[in-house]
C-alpha positions, 0 to 999 in steps of 0.5 A, a space after each residue: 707899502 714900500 717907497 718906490 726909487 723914484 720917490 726915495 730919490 725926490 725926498 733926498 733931493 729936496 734935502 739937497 738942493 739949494 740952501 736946505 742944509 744950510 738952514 738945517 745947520 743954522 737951525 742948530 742953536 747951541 753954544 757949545 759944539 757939543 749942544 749943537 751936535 746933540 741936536 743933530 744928532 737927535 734929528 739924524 736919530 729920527 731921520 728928521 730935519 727942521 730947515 727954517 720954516 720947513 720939515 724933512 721927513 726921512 724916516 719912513 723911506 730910509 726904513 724901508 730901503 735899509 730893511 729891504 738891504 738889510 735882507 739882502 745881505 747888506 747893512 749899509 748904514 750901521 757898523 758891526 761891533 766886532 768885540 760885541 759880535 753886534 751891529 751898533 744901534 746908532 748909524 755910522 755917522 752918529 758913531 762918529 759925532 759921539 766922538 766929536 762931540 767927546 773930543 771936541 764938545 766943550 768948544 764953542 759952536 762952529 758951523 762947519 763940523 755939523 756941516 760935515 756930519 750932514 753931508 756925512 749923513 747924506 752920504 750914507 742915505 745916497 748909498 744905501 740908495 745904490 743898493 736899490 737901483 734895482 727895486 724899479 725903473 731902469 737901473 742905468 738911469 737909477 745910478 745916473 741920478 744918483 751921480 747927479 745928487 752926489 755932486 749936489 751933495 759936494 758941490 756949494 751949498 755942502 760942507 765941501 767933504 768930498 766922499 767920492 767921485 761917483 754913485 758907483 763908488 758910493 756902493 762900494 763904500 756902503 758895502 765894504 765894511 765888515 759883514 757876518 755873513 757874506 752870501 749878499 755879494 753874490 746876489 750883489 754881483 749878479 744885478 751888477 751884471 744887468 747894467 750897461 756897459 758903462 755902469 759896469 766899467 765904474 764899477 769894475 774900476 773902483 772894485 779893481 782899486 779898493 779889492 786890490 789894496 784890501 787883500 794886500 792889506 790882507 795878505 800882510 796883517 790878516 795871512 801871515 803873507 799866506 796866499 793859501 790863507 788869503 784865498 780861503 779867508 776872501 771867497 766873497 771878494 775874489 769873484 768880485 775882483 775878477 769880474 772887476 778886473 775884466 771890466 776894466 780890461 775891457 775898457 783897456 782892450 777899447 781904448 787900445 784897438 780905438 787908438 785913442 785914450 778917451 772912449 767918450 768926451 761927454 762932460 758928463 762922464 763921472 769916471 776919469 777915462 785915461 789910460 793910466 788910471 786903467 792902467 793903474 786899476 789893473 796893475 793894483 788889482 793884479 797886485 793882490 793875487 796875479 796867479 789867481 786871475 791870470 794863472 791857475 784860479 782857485 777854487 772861489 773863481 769856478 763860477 767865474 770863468 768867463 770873467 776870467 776869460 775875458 781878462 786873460 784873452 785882453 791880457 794875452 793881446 795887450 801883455 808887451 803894452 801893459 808891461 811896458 806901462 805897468 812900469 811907469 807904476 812902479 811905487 817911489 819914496 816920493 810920488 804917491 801911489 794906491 799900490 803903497 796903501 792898503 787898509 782892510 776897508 774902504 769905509 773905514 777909509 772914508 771914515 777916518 777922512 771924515 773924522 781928521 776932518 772933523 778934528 781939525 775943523 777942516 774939510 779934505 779935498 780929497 776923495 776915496 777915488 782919489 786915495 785909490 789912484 795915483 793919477 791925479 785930477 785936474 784941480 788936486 793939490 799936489 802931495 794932498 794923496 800922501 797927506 792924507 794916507 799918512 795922516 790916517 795910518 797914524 790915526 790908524 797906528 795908535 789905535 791899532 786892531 789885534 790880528 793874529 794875536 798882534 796889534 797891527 794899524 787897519 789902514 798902511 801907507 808904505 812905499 816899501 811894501 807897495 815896491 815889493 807887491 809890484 816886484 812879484 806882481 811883475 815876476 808873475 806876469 811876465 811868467 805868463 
């Protein structure tokens, strides 16, 4: 019998609340941080945690979800071993204590690096969570409790990793890593569109950010600079991207017929509503193929054409506007910007953070929505952007990927290549 949303979330929560994982890492005796982290690893492996006195039983419902997503396309907490042609038999964030624990193991114990892993770990379980909002109940409010225990998860009984700033984010992360094959997105997309209004916009402005510093990752190292090839090699993504692309138009459309910069002043809001952080998302995700979205559509958006309708009619209305402010985006040498980064996959990105965390013994401050945006949140240490980014291309750079026969870094922090993105961007937008 299948564990309902409901019960899966009040499983999690128990995990989450209060000093529960605290107690789970003080539970872990070792001396060493490798034999502190053979025990975690041994209950992440189960899906079985001791916490003082008490037991958390994972396993049963974390089965059951990752079988159902796996039939749906999906494989949220297991990476694809591209040499191989295989999924990895541990989850991703066993994949990266093995590592720590290679690197690092002989060390004395520490509680800060298992801290990361659990947090690591319950990201992963809070995404693969994302993918069954739709199972029962209202999926509205299904993603709502979700952001409420992923601030649970970064706030202070938690490591301090920051991840992500909402749910929606964390749906994106799950599934943005490679995937045999592809027909999920689609089915993906269309619960999507059963959201509300806001539920949309979240995650039309994430898709916007992440697709359009994927694809110019995959114009320059996958394509050959090729926009035919880039095309042809993304047909999952560019419907996605464009339907993305409208719902943040969307929003820009509101804002600017409201005069005003803020849709909503609720506190709750997960999703920074100013009208730069739109303004960048639409430029950035214009920036991977303009043509394609506002010119003439390729062949993978022809089921697409009220998205794209909607996105043309808004940017039509608002062109004198959004070219004046899309100016102000222009990528410099000195202030960091999402149109400089490019990587193949946002999990990846998120990964790499969590591994330099982890080598360093060392939580970042900094999230995947915060790598994705050039408009700084209140309390971000300035320069912790370009920190970052550069840190993770070096990372990146020494282990590089073969593509096309070359060995090229997977993630690129590069204010050049992000100046002439937007200088074609641009041409092709004041074309129309």
């Amino acid at each position: 019998m299948n564990i309902s949303f409901a019960q899966a979330c009040d499983q999690v929560e128990a995990a989450l609340t209060g000093s529960v994982r605290r107690d789970i890492v003080s539970g872990l005796s070792g001396k060493t941080l490798g034999a502190t982290l053979t025990g975690l690893r041994d209950a992440m492996r189960a899906n079985k945690f001791r916490a003082g006195r008490h037991q958390i039983f994972l396993d049963k419902m974390i089965r059951s979800s990752d079988g159902r997503t796996r039939a749906e396309g999906f494989n949220i907490l297991h990476d694809w071993d591209g040499v191989a042609q295989r999924t990895n038999a541990d989850i991703i964030p066993i994949d990266v204590l093995q590592f720590v624990a290679d690197q690092r193991g002989a060390e004395p114990a520490s509680s800060l690096e298992p801290a990361i892993l659990l947090d690591y770990y319950f990201m992963h379980v809070l995404a693969l969570l994302t993918m069954r909002v739709w199972d029962d109940g209202d999926p509205n409010e299904n993603f709502d409790r979700l952001n409420a225990m992923l601030r649970e998860l970064q706030g202070p009984n938690g490591s301090g990793q920051q991840f992500a700033a909402d749910a929606e984010t964390l749906m994106l992360i799950g599934t943005s890593h490679y995937e045999p094959e592809e027909w999920g997105y689609a089915k993906l997309l269309a619960n999507v569109r059963t959201l509300d209004e806001a539920h949309q916009f979240r995650i039309g402005l994430g898709h916007a950010q992440s697709l359009g510093c994927h694809l110019r990752f995959g114009f320059e190292a996958q394509c050959g600079r090729d926009t035919s090839l880039l095309r042809d090699d993304n047909v999952a993504d560019y419907p996605w991207l464009c339907f993305a692309l409208a719902s943040v138009m969307g929003e820009y459309a509101r804002l600017a017929d409201a005069g005003t910069e803020n849709r909503s002043g609720s506190a709750e809001a997960t999703v920074d509503r100013d009208r730069r952080v739109i303004e960048e998302a639409l430029l950035n995700g214009l920036t991977a193929d303009a043509r394609a979205f506002i010119g003439t559509p390729p062949q993978s958006l022809s089921e697409s054409g009220a998205d794209r309708a909607r996105l043309v009619d808004g940017f039509t209305a608002h062109k004198p506007a959004l070219l004046a402010a899309f100016e102000r985006y222009r990528p410099t040498d000195t202030a960091y910007s999402p149109l400089s980064f490019y990587f193949n996959f946002s999990h990846n990105v998120v990964k790499g953070t969590v591994v330099d965390a982890l080598l360093w013994g060392e939580a970042w401050d900094v999230s995947m929505n915060d790598l994705l945006c050039g408009v700084p949140r209140a309390g971000l240490e300035e320069g912790s952007q370009q920190l970052l980014a550069t840190t993770l291309m070096a990372y990146a750079r020494s282990n590089p990927d073969r593509i096309r026969g070359k060995l090229m870094p997977v993630i690129v922090y590069d204010p050049q290549s992000g100046r002439r993105a937007y200088t074609v961007a641009m041409d092709k937008l004041r074309e129309k």
